[in-house]
ZAPAKOL-175452 format. One record per residue (C-alpha): x, y, z; chain; residue number from 1. Coordinates in steps of 0.2 Angstrom, whole numbers, always signed. Layout:
# ZAPAKOL-175452
+-------+-------+-------+---+-----+
!    px !    py !    pz ! c !   k !
+-------+-------+-------+---+-----+
!     X !     Y !     Z ! A ! NUM !
...
+-------+-------+-------+---+-----+
***
This chain:
# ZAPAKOL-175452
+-------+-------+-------+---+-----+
!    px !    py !    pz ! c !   k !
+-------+-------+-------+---+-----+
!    +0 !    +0 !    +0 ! A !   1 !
!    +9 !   +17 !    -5 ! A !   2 !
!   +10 !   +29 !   +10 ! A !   3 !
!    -3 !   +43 !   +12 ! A !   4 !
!    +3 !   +63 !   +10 ! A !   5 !
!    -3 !   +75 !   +19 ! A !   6 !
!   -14 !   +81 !    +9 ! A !   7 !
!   -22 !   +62 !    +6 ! A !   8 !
!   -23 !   +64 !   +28 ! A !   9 !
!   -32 !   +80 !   +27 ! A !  10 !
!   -44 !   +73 !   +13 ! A !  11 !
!   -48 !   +59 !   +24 ! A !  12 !
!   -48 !   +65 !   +39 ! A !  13 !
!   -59 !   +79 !   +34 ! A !  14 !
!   -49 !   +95 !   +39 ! A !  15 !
!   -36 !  +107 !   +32 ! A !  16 !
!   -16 !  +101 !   +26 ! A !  17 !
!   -15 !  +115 !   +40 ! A !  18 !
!   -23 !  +107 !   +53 ! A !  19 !
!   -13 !   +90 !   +48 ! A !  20 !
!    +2 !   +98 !   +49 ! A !  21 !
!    +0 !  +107 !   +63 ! A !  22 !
!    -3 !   +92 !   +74 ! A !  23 !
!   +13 !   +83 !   +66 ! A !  24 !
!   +22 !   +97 !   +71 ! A !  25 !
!   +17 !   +95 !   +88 ! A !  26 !
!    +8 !  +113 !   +88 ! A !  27 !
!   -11 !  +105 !   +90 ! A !  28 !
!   -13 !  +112 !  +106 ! A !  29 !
!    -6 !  +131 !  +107 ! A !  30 !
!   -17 !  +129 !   +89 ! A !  31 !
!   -34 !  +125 !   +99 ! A !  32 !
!   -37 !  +110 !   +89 ! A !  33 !
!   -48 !   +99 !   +99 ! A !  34 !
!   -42 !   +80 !  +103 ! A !  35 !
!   -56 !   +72 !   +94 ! A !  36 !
!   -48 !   +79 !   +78 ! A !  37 !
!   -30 !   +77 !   +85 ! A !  38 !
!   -34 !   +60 !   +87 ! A !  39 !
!   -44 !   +57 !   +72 ! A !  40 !
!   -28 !   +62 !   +61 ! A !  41 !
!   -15 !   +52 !   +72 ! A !  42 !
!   -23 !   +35 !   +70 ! A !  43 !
!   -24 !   +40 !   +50 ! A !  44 !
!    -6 !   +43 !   +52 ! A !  45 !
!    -2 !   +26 !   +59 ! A !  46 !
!   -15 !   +16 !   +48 ! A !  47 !
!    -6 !   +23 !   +32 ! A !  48 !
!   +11 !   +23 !   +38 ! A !  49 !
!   +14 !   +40 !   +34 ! A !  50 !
!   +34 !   +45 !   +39 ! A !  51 !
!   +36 !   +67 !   +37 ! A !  52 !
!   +50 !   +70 !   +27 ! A !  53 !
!   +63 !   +76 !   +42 ! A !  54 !
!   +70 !   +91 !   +30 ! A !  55 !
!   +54 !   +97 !   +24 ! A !  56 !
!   +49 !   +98 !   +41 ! A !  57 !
!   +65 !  +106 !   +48 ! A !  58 !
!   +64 !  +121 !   +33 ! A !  59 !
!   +45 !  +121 !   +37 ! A !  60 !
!   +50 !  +122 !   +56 ! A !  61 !
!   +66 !  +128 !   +57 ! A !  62 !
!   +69 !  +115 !   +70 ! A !  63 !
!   +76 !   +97 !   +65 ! A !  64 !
!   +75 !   +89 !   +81 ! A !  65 !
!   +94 !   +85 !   +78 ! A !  66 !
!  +109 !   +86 !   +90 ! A !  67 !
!  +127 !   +85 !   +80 ! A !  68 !
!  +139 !   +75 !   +95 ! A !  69 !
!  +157 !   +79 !   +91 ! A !  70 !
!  +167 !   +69 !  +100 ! A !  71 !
!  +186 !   +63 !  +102 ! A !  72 !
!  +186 !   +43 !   +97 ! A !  73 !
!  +171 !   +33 !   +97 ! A !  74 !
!  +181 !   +19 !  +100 ! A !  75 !
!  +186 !   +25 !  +116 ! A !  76 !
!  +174 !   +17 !  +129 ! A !  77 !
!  +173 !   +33 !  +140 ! A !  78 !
!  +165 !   +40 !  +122 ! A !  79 !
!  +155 !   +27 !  +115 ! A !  80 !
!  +147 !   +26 !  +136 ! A !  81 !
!  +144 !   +46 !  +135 ! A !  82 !
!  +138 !   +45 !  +118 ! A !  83 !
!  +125 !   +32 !  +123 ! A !  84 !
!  +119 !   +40 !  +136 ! A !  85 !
!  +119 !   +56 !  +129 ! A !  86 !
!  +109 !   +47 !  +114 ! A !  87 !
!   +97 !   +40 !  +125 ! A !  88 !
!   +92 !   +55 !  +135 ! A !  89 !
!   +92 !   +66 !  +120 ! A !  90 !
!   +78 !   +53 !  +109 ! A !  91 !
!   +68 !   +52 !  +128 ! A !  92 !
!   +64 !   +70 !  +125 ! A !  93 !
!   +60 !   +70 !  +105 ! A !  94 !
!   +79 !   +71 !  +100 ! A !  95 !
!   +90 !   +62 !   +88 ! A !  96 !
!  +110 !   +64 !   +90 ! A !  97 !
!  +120 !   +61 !   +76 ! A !  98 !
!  +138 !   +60 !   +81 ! A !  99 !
!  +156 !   +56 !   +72 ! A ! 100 !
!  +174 !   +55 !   +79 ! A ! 101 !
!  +188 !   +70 !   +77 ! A ! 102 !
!  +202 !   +58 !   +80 ! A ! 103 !
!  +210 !   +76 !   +88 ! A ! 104 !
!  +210 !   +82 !   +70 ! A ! 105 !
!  +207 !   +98 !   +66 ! A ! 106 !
!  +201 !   +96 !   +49 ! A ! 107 !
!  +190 !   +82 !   +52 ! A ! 108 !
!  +182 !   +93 !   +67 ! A ! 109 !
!  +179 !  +107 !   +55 ! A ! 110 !
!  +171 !   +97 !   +41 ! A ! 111 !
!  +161 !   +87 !   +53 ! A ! 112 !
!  +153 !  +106 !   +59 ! A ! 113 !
!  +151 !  +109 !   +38 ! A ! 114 !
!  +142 !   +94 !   +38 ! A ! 115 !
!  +133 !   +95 !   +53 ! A ! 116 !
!  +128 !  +113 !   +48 ! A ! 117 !
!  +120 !  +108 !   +30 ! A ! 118 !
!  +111 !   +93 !   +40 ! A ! 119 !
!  +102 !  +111 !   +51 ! A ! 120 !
!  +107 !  +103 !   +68 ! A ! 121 !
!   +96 !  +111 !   +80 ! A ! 122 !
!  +114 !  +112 !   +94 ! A ! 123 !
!  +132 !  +106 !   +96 ! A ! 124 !
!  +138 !   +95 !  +109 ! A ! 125 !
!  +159 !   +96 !  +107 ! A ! 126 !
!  +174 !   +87 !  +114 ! A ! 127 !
!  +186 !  +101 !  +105 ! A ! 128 !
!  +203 !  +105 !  +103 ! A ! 129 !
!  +212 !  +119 !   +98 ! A ! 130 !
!  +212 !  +126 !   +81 ! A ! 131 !
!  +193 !  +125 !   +77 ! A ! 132 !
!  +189 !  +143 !   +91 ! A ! 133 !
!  +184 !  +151 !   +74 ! A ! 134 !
!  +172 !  +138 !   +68 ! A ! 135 !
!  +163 !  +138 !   +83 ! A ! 136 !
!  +163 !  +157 !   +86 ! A ! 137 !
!  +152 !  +158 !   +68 ! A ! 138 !
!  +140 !  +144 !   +75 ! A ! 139 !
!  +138 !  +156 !   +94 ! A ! 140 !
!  +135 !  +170 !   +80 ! A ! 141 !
!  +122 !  +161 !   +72 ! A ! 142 !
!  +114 !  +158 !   +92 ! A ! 143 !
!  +117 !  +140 !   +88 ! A ! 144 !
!  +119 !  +131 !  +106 ! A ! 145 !
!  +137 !  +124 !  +109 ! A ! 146 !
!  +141 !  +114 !  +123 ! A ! 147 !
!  +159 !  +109 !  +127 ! A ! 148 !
!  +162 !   +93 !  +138 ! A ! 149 !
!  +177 !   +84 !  +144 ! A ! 150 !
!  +187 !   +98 !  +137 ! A ! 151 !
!  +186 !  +118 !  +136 ! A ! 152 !
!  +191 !  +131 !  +126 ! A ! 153 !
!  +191 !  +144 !  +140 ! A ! 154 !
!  +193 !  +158 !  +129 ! A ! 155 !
!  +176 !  +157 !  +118 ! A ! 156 !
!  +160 !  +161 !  +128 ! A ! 157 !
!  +149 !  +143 !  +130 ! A ! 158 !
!  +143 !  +131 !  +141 ! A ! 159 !
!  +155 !  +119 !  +146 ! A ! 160 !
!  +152 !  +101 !  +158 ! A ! 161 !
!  +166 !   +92 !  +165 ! A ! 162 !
!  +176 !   +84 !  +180 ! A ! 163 !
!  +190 !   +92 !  +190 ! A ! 164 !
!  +204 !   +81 !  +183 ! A ! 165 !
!  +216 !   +90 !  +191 ! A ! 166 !
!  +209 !   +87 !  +209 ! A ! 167 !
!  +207 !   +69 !  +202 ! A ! 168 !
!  +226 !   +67 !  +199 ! A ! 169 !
!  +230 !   +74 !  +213 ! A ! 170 !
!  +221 !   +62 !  +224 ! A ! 171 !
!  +228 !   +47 !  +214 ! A ! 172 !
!  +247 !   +51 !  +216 ! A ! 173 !
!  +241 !   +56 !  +236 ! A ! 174 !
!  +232 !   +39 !  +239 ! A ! 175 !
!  +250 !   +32 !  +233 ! A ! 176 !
!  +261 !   +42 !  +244 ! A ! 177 !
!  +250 !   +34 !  +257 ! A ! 178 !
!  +253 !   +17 !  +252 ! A ! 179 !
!  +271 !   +20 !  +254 ! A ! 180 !
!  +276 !   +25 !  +235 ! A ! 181 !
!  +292 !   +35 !  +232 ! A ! 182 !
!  +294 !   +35 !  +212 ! A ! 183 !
!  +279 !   +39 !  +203 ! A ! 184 !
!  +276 !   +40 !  +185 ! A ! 185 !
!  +263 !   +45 !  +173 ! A ! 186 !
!  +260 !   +37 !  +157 ! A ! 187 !
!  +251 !   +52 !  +146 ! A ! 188 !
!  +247 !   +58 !  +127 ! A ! 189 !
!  +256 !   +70 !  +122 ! A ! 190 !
!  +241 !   +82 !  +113 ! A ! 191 !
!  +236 !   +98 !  +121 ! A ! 192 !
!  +221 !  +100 !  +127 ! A ! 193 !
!  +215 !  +104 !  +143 ! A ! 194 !
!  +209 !   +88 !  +154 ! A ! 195 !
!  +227 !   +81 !  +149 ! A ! 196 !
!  +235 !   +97 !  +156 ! A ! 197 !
!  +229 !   +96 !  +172 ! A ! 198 !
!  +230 !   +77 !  +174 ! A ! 199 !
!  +248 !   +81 !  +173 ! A ! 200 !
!  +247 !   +97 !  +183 ! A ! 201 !
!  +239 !   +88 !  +197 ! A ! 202 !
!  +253 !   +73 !  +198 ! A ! 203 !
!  +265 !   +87 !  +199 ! A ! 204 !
!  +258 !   +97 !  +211 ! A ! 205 !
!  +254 !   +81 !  +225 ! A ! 206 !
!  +272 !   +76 !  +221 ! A ! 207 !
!  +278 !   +92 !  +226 ! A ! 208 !
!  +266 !   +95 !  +241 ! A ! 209 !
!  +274 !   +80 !  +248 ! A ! 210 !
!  +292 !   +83 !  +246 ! A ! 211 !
!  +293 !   +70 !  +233 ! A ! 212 !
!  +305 !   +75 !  +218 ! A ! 213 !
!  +299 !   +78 !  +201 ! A ! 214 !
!  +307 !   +68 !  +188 ! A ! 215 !
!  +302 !   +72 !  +172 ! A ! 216 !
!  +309 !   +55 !  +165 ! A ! 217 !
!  +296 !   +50 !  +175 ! A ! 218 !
!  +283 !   +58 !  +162 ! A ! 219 !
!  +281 !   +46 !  +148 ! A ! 220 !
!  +271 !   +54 !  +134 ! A ! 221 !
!  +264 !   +45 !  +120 ! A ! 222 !
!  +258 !   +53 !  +105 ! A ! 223 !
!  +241 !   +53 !  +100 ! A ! 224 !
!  +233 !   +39 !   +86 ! A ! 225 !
!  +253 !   +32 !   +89 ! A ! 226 !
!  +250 !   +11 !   +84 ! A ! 227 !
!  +251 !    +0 !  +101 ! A ! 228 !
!  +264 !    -9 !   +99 ! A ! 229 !
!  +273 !    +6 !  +100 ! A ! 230 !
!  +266 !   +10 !  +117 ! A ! 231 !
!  +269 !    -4 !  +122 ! A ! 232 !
!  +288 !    -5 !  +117 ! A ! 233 !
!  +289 !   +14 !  +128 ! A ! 234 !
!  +279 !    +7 !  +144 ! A ! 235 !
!  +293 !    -6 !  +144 ! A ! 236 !
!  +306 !    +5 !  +141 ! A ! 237 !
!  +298 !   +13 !  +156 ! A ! 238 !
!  +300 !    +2 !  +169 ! A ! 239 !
!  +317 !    -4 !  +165 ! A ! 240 !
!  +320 !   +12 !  +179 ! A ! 241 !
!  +318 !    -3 !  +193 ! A ! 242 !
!  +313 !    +7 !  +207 ! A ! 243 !
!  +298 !   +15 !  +199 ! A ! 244 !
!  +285 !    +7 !  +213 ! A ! 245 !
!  +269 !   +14 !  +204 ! A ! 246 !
!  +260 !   +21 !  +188 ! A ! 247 !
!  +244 !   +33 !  +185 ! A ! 248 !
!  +239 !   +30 !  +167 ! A ! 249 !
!  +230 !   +46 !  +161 ! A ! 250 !
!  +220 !   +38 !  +150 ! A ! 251 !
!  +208 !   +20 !  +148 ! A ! 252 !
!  +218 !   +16 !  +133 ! A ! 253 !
!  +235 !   +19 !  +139 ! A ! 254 !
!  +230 !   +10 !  +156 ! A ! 255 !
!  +225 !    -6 !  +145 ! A ! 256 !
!  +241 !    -5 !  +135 ! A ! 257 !
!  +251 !    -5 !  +152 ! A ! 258 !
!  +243 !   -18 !  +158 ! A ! 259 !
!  +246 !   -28 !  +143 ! A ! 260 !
!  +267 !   -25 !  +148 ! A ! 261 !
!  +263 !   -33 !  +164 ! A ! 262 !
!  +255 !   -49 !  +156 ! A ! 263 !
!  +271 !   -51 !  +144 ! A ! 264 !
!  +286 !   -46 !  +155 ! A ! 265 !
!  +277 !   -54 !  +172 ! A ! 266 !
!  +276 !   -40 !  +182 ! A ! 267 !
!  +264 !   -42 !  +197 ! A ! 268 !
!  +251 !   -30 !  +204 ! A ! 269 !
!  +257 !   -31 !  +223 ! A ! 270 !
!  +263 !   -22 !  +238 ! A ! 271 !
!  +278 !   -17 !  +228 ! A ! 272 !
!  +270 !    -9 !  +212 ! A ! 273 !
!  +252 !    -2 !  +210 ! A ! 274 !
!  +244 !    +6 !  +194 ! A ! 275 !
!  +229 !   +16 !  +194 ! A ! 276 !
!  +219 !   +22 !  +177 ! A ! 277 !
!  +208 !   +35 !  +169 ! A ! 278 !
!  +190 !   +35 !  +164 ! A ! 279 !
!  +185 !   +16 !  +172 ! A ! 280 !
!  +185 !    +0 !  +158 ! A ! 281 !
!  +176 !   -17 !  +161 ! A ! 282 !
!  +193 !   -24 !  +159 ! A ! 283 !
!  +198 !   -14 !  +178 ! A ! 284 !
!  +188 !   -25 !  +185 ! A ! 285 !
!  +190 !   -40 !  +175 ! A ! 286 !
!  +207 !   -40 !  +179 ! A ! 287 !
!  +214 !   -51 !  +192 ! A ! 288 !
!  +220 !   -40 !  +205 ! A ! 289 !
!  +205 !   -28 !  +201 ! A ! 290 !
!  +212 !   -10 !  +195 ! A ! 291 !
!  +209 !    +7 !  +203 ! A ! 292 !
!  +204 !   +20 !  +195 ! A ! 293 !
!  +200 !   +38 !  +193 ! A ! 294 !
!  +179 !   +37 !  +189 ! A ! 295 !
!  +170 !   +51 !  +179 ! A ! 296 !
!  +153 !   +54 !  +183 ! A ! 297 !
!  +144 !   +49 !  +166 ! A ! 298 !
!  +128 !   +48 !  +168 ! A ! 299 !
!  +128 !   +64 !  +176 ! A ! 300 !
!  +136 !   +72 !  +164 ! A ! 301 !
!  +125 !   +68 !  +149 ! A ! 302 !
!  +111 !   +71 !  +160 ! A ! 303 !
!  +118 !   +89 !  +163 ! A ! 304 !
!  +124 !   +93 !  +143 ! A ! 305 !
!  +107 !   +88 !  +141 ! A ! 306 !
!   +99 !   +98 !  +152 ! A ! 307 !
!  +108 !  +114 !  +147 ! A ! 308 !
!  +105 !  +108 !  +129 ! A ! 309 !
!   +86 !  +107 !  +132 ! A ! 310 !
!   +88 !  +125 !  +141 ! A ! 311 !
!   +95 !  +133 !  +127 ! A ! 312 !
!   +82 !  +126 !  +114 ! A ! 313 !
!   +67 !  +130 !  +123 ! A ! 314 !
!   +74 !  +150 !  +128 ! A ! 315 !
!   +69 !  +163 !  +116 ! A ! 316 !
!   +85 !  +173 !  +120 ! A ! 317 !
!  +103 !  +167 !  +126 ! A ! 318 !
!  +104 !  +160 !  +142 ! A ! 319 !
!  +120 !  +165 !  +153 ! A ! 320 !
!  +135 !  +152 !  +151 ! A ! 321 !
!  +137 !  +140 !  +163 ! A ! 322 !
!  +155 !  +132 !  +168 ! A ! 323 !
!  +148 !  +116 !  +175 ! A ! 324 !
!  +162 !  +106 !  +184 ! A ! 325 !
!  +157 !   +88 !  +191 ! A ! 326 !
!  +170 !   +80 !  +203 ! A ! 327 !
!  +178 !   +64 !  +196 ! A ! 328 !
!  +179 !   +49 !  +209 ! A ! 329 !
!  +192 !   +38 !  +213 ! A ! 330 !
!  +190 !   +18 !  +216 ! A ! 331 !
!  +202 !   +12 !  +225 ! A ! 332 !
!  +201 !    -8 !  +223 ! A ! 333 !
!  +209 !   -22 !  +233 ! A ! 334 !
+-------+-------+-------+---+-----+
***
């Protein structure tokens, strides 16, 4: 059976293409059309199958019902979790998210705002990195709503969600001292943007507040997209410094590289060398000892983008920015 317009709809249903449209459009009520109609129209609309054209509707609308999710690496299971969450609070309040991977490259990030722009995206939900501040400048012109998370760009006026990963650090590299450590060291990426930053900035500092000396051959930085087995060759490297007692990984992916090292040179997890990692992974606690690890609140913090999203979308001028930072937790395990 080929699918009714709306113009078959209104024929049918005995009203205006008006009337049909304005109850697709989810503007029956402020419209005074009664519910007899409303529902007369509706069960047309689900006996014929009819599926609204989601560009005609957005030029019609100038809404799309879209949210562009620009994010880092999907691949990383702190982004696909957010993602997902993010996803499925957005479509609970009559929202789609369509999202695609930067892989830290500015050009990719620029194209993927192009792309997201001739799609009409209704808002932005970005993971950025330097480089693209004029791309979303032109968007905050344009009183599209922006949201930054996991990483800022302090100097452009948006919204911005995300944990204290400095206070995080700190606290791993002070729940070590306690435990006795005396040579610390971080295993890191080397890109610069801001959560990084101060993961580092917070080893360093706990270090220094407790008379410890910073080593900066204690600092392994491993560049970005770099293939494994290269990682894994540096973390070796590493740890032929014999008294290094324990490591914060500053990342998922780099704490599951390490712990690979430790499966192929026969290291133990014990009361002479700890590890903790970044941003949890089923394999933490999969592991035999279970790793800690330095927890981001997730669901919170896609409940909160949302939120401010939401906010944004439903104001008829420009809400204040809001700096929104939710402390990260750590899990300390066996």
């Amino acid at each position: 059976m080929k699918a009714l317009s709306i113009k078959d709809i209104a024929l049918k249903a005995n009203v205006s293409i008006t009337t049909v449209s304005f109850i697709i459009n989810g503007k029956a009520k402020e419209k005074s059309i009664s519910d007899a109609v409303i529902k007369k129209v509706q069960q047309i609309i689900i006996d014929s199958g009819y599926k609204p054209n989601q560009i005609a509707r957005s030029l019609r609308t100038g809404n799309s019902n879209i949210i562009g999710l620009i994010i880092e690496d999907i691949s990383n299971s702190f982004f696909s979790r957010i993602a997902r969450l993010i996803e499925d609070k957005a479509y609970k309040k009559g929202y789609k998210i369509i999202y695609s991977s930067t892989e830290n490259s500015v050009e990719k990030a620029q194209e993927l705002i192009n792309l997201f722009k001739s799609r009409k995206v209704d808002a932005y939900i970005i993971s950025p990195m330097k480089g693209i501040e004029e791309d979303i400048q032109i968007l905050l012109n344009e009183n599209k709503p922006v949201i930054f998370f996991d990483r800022n760009l302090p100097e452009l006026n948006t919204n911005y969600v995300g944990a204290n990963h400095f206070v995080a650090s700190y606290q791993a590299i002070e729940s070590f001292i306690k435990q006795g450590k005396q040579k610390i060291a971080l295993v890191t990426t080397n890109i610069d943007v801001q959560q990084i930053i101060e993961r580092f900035e917070g080893y360093k500092k706990a270090l220094i507040d407790y008379a410890l000396p910073f080593d900066e051959e204690l600092v392994l930085r491993i560049p970005f997209n770099q293939p494994e087995v290269d990682t894994i060759a540096a973390i070796k490297q590493l740890l032929k410094n014999k008294d290094i007692d324990a490591i914060l990984f500053a990342t998922n992916y780099l704490a599951i590289s390490g712990l690979r090292v430790l499966k192929q040179t026969g290291k133990k997890l014990d009361e002479n060398f700890a590890v903790i990692g970044y941003d949890d992974h089923e394999a933490f606690e999969l592991h035999t000892p279970s790793i800690s690890t330095i927890q981001q609140p997730l669901e919170e913090i896609a409940e909160t983008i949302i939120k401010l999203i939401l906010n944004q979308l439903s104001s008829k001028t420009k809400l204040p920015d809001q700096q929104i930072i939710i402390p990260a937790k750590l899990i300390l395990r066996n």
